[in-house]
N, CA and C of each residue as an Amber inpcrd file, in Angstrom:
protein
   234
   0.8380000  -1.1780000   0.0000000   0.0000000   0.0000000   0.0000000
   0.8810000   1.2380000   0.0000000   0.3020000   2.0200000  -0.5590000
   0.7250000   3.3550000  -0.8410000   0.3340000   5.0240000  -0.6660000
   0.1310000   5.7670000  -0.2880000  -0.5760000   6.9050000  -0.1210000
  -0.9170000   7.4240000  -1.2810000  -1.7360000   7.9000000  -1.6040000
  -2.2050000   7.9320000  -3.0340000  -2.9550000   9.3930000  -3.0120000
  -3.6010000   9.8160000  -1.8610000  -4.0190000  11.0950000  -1.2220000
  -4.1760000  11.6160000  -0.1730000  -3.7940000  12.8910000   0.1680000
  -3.4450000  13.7090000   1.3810000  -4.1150000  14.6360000   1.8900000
  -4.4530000  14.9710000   2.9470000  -5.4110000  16.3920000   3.1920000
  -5.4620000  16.3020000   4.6970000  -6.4840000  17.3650000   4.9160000
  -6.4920000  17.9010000   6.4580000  -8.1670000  17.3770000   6.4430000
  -8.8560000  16.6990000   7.6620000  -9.7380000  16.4320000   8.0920000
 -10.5530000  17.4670000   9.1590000 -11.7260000  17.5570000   9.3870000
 -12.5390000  18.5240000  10.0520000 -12.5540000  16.9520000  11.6720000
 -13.2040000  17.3670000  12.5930000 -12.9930000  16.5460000  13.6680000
 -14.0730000  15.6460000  13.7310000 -15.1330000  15.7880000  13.0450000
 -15.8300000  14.7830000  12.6830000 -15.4250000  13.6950000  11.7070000
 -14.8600000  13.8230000  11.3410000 -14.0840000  12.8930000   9.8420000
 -12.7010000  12.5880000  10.5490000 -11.9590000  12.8530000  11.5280000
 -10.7340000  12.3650000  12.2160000 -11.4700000  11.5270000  13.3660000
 -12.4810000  11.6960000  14.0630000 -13.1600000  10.7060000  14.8320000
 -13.7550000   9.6320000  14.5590000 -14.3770000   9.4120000  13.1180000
 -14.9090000   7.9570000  12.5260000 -13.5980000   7.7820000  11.5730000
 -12.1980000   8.2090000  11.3920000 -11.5510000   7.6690000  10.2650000
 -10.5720000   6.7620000  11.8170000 -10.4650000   7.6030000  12.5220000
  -9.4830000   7.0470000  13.7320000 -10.0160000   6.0920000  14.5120000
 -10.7950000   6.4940000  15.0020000 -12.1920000   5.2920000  15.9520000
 -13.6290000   4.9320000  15.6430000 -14.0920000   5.1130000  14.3660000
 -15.0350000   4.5100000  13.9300000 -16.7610000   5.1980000  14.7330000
 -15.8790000   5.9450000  15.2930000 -17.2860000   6.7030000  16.5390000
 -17.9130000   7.9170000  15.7670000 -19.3100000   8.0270000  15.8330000
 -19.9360000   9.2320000  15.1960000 -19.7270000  10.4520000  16.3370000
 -19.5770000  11.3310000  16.3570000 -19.9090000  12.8090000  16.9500000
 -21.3370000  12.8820000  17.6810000 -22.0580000  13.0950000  19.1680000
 -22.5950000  12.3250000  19.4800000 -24.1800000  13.5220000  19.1270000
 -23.4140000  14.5160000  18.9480000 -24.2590000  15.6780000  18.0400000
 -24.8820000  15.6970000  16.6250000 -24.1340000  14.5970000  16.2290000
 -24.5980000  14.3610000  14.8480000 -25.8580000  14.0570000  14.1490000
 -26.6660000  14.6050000  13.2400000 -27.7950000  14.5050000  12.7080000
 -27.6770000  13.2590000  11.6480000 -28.7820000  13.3880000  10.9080000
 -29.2350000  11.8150000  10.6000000 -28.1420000  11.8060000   9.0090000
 -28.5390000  12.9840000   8.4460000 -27.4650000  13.2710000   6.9150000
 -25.8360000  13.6460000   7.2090000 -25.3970000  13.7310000   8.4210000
 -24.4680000  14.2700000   8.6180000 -24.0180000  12.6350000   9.0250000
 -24.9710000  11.9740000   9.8010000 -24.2410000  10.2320000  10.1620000
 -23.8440000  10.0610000   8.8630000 -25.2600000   9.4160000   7.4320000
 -24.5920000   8.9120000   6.7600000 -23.7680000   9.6250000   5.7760000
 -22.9260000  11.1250000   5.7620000 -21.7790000  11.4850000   5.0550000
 -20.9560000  11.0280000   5.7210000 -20.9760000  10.9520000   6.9630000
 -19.0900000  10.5750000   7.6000000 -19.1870000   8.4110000   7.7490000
 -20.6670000   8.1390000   7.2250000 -20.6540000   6.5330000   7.0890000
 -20.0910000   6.0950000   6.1620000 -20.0540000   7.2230000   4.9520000
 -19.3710000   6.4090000   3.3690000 -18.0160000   7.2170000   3.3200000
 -17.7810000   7.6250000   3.9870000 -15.9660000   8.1690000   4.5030000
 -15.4000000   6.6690000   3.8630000 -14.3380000   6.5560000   2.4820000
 -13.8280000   5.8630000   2.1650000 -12.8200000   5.3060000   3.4850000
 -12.6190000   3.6240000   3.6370000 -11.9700000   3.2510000   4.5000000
 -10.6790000   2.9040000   4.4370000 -10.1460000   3.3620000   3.4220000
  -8.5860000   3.5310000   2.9280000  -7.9290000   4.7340000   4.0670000
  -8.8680000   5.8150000   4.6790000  -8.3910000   7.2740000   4.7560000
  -7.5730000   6.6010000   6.3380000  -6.6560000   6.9240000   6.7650000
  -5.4170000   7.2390000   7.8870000  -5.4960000   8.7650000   8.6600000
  -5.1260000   8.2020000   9.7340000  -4.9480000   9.6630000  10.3380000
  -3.6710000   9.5010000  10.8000000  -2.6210000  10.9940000  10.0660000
  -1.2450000  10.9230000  10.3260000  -0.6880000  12.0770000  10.3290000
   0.1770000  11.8010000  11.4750000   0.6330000  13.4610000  11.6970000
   0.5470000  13.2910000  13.4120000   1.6910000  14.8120000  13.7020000
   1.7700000  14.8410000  15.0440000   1.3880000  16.9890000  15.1640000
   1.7380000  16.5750000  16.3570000   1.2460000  18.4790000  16.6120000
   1.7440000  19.2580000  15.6600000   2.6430000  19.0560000  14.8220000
   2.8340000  19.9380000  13.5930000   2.1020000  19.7580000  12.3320000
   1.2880000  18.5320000  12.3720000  -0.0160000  18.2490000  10.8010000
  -1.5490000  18.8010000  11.9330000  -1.2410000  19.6590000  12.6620000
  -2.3920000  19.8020000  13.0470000  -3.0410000  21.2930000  13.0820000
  -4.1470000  22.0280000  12.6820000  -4.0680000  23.0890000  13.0190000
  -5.4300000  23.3340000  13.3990000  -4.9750000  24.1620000  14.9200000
  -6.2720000  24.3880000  15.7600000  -7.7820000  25.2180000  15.5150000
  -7.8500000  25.9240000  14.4480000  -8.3230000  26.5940000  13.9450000
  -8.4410000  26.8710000  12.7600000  -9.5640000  26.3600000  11.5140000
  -9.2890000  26.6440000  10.3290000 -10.6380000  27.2390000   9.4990000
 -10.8880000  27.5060000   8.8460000 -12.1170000  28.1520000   7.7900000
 -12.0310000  26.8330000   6.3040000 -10.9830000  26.3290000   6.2840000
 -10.7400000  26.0530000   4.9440000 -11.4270000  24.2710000   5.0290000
 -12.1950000  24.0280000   3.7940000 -12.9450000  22.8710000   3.8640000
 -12.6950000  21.8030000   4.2760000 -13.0770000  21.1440000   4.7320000
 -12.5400000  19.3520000   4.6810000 -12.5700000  18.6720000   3.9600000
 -11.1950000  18.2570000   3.3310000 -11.0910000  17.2640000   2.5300000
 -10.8590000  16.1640000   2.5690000 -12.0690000  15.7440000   3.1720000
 -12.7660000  14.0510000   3.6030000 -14.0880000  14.5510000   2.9200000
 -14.5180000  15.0910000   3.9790000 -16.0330000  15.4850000   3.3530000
 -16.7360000  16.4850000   2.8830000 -15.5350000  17.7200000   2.7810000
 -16.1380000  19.1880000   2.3110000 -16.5020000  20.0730000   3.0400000
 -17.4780000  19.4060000   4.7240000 -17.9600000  20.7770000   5.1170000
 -16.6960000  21.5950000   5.2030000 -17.7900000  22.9260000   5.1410000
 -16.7450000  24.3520000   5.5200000 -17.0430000  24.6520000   6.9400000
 -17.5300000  23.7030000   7.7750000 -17.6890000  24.6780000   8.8120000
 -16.2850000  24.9530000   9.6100000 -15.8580000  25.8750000  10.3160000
 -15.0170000  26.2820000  11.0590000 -14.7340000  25.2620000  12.1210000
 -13.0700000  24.9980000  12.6120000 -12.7630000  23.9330000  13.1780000
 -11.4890000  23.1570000  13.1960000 -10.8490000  22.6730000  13.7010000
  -9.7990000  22.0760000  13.6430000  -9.4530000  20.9390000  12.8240000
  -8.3630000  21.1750000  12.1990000  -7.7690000  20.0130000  11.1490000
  -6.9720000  19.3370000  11.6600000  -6.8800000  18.2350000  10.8990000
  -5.5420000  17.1800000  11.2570000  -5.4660000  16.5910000  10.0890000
  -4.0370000  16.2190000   9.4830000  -3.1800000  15.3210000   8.3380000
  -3.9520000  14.0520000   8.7010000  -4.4420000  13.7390000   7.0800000
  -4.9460000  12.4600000   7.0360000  -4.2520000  11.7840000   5.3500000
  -4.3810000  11.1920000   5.3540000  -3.6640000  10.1210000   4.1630000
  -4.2630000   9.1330000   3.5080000  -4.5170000   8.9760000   2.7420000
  -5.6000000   7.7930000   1.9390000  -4.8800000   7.0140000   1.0090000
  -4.9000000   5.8840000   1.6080000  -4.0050000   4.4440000   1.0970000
  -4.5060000   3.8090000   0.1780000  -3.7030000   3.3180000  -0.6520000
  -4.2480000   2.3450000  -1.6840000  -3.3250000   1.4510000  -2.4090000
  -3.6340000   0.8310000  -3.4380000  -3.0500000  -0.1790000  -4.5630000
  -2.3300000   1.1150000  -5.6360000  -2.8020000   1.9640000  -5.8870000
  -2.7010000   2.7980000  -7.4240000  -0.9140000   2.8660000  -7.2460000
């Protein structure tokens, strides 16, 4: 396996890619976007892939809402 794609995750998408756990706030369309979260995606990185505060989307799942990122990595065959 190989890393094949890279990005920063919102904390809903670092909590079901890391521990499989929904956000316990989570609504019914918001469960199943972070349910089809491809299961290739990694969470990697230390306090320097992380940033406490961001505006800029998540690229797991797009929202924009405001929130903390973390380095994630998406493995594969390619």
């Amino acid at each position: 396996m190989k890393v094949v794609d890279e990005g920063m995750a919102c904390v809903d998408c670092v909590m079901m890619i890391a521990n499989g756990e929904l956000p316990h706030d989570c609504d019914e369309e918001r469960q199943k976007e972070l349910e089809a979260i491809d299961i290739g995606w990694c969470v990697s990185g230390g306090d320097e892939d992380h940033d406490e505060f961001s505006w800029s989307s998540c690229d797991v799942c797009g929202s924009t809402l405001g929130g903390s990122r973390d380095k994630v990595v998406l493995l594969g065959d390619e």
